[in-house]
C-alpha positions as CSV (number, residue, x, y, z in Angstrom):
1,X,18.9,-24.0,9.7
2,X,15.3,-22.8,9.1
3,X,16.1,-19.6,11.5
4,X,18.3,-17.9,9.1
5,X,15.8,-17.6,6.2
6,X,13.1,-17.0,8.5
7,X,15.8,-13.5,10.1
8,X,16.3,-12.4,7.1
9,X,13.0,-12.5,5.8
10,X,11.4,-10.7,8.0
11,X,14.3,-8.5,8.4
12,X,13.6,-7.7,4.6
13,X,9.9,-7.4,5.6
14,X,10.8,-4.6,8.1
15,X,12.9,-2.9,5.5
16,X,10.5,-3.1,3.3
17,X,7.9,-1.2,6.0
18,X,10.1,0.9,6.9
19,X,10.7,2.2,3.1
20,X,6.8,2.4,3.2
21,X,6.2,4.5,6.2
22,X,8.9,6.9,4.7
23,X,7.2,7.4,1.3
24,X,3.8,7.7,3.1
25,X,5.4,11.0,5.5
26,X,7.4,12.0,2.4
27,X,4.3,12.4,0.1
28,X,2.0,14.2,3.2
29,X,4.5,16.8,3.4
30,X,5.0,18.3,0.0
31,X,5.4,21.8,-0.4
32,X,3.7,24.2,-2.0
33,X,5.1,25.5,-5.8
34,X,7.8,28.2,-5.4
35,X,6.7,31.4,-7.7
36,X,3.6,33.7,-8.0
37,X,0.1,33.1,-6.9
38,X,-2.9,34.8,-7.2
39,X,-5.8,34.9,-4.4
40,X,-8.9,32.6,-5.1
41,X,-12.7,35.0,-4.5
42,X,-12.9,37.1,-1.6
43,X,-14.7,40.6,-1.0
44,X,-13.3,44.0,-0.5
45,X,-10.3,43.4,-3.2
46,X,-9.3,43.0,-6.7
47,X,-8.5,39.5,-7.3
48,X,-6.7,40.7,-10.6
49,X,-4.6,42.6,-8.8
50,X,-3.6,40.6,-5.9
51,X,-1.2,38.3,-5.0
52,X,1.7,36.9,-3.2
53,X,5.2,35.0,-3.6
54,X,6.7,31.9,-2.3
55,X,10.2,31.3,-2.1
56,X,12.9,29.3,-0.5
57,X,14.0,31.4,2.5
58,X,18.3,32.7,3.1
59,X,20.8,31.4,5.0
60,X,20.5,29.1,7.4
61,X,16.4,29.3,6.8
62,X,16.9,28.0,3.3
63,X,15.3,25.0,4.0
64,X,12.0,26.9,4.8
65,X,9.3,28.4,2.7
66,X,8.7,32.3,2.9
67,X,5.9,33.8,1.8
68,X,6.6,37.5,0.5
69,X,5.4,40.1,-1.4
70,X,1.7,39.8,-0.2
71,X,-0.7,42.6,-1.5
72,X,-4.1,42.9,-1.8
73,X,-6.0,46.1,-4.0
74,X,-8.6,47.1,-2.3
75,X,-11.3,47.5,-4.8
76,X,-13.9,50.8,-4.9
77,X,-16.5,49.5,-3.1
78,X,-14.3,48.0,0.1
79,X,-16.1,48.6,3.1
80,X,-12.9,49.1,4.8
81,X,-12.6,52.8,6.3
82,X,-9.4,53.8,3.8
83,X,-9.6,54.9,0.2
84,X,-10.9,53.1,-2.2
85,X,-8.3,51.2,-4.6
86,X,-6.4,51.6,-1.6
87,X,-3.1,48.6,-1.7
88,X,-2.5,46.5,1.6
89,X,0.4,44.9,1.9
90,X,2.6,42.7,4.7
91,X,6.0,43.8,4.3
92,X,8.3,41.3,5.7
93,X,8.6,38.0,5.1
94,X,6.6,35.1,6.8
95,X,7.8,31.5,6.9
96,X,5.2,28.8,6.1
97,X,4.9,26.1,9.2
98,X,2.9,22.6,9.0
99,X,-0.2,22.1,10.5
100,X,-1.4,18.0,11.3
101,X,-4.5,16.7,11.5
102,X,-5.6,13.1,10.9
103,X,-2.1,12.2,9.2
104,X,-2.0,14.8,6.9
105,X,0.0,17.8,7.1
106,X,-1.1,21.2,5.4
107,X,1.1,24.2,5.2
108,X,-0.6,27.9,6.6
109,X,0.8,31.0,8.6
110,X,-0.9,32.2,11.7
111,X,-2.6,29.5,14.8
112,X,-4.0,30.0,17.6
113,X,-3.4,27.9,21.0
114,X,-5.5,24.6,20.1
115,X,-3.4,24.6,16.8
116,X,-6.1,25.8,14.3
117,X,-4.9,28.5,11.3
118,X,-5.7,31.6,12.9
119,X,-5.3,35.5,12.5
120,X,-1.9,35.9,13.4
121,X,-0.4,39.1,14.8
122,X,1.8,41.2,12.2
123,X,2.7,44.9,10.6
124,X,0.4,46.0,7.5
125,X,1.4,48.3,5.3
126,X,-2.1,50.2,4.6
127,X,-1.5,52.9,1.7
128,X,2.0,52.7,3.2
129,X,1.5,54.1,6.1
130,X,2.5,50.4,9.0
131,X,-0.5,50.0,11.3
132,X,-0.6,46.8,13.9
133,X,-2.7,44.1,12.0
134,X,-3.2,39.8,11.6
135,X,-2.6,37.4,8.9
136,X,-3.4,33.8,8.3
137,X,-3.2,31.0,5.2
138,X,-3.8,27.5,4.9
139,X,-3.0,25.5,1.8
140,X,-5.3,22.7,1.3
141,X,-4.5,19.4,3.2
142,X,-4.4,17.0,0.0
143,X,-3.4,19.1,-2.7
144,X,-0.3,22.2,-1.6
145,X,-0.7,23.7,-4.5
146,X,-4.1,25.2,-3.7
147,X,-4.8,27.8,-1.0
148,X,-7.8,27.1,1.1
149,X,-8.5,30.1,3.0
150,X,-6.7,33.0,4.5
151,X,-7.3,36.9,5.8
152,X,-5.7,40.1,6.0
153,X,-7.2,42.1,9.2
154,X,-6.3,45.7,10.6
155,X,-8.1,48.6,12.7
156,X,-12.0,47.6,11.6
157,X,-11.4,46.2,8.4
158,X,-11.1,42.3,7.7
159,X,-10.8,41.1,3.9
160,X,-11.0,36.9,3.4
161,X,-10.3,35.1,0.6
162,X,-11.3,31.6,-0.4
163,X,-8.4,29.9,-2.8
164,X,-5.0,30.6,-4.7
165,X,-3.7,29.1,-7.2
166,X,0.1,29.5,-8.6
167,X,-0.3,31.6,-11.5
């Protein structure tokens, strides 16, 4: 007789665990805010007049996050060997993917083979004229509404930023 309290409560115990492990993954995978963001510091580029967008992607892909829209000003003293005030742009679309480490996930664009956020191969629109160029993001680990890092990169030049925020 002592069995059947004893099943079910450890079957409520596993339920229970089970509940918990699901809210744990659940809250390391939040996305990052839908909308417009600005880029955090950086050299080469007007912050004021940079930016991207996030948005649910079409289709079948609605599910994912696509980042579009993503241009940077270049400001008048870039070092980059275009003109100054010059706008560079990626013009499609790029879905967001998950990178883990340690149990947390973060979300980013662009690794390379050992998994690490990376300059990633892509078109860039350079005072629109498409040359062949690399990308790369990573939101932060804890918080996905904050950008940690990323970088634009084509012929010579390479312009970094640290941080984004939604505006």
């Amino acid at each position: 007789m002592l069995r059947l309290p004893l099943v079910a409560a450890t079957l409520v115990a596993a339920v229970i665990a089970v509940g918990a492990m699901a809210a744990v993954a659940g809250a390391s995978y939040l996305k990052p805010p839908l909308g417009a963001w600005s880029l955090g510091s950086g050299s080469g580029f007007t912050r004021s007049a940079s930016g991207f967008t996030l948005k649910n992607g079409k289709g079948s892909k609605k599910r994912e996050i696509v980042l579009s829209n993503f241009h940077l000003k270049l400001n008048a003293a870039s070092e980059c060997e275009v003109a100054p005030k010059a706008m560079v742009k990626i013009p499609a679309p790029i879905a967001l993917k998950q990178f883990h480490r340690g149990g947390y996930s973060a979300w980013g664009i662009g690794k390379n083979v050992g998994g690490e956020p990376y300059y990633a191969p892509t078109r860039v629109l350079v005072e629109g004229k498409s040359t062949k160029g690399y990308f790369y993001m990573l939101w932060n680990y804890s918080d996905p509404s904050v950008v940690t890092r990323g970088g634009v990169a084509f012929g010579s030049c390479t312009l970094e930023f640290n941080g984004g925020a939604p505006k």
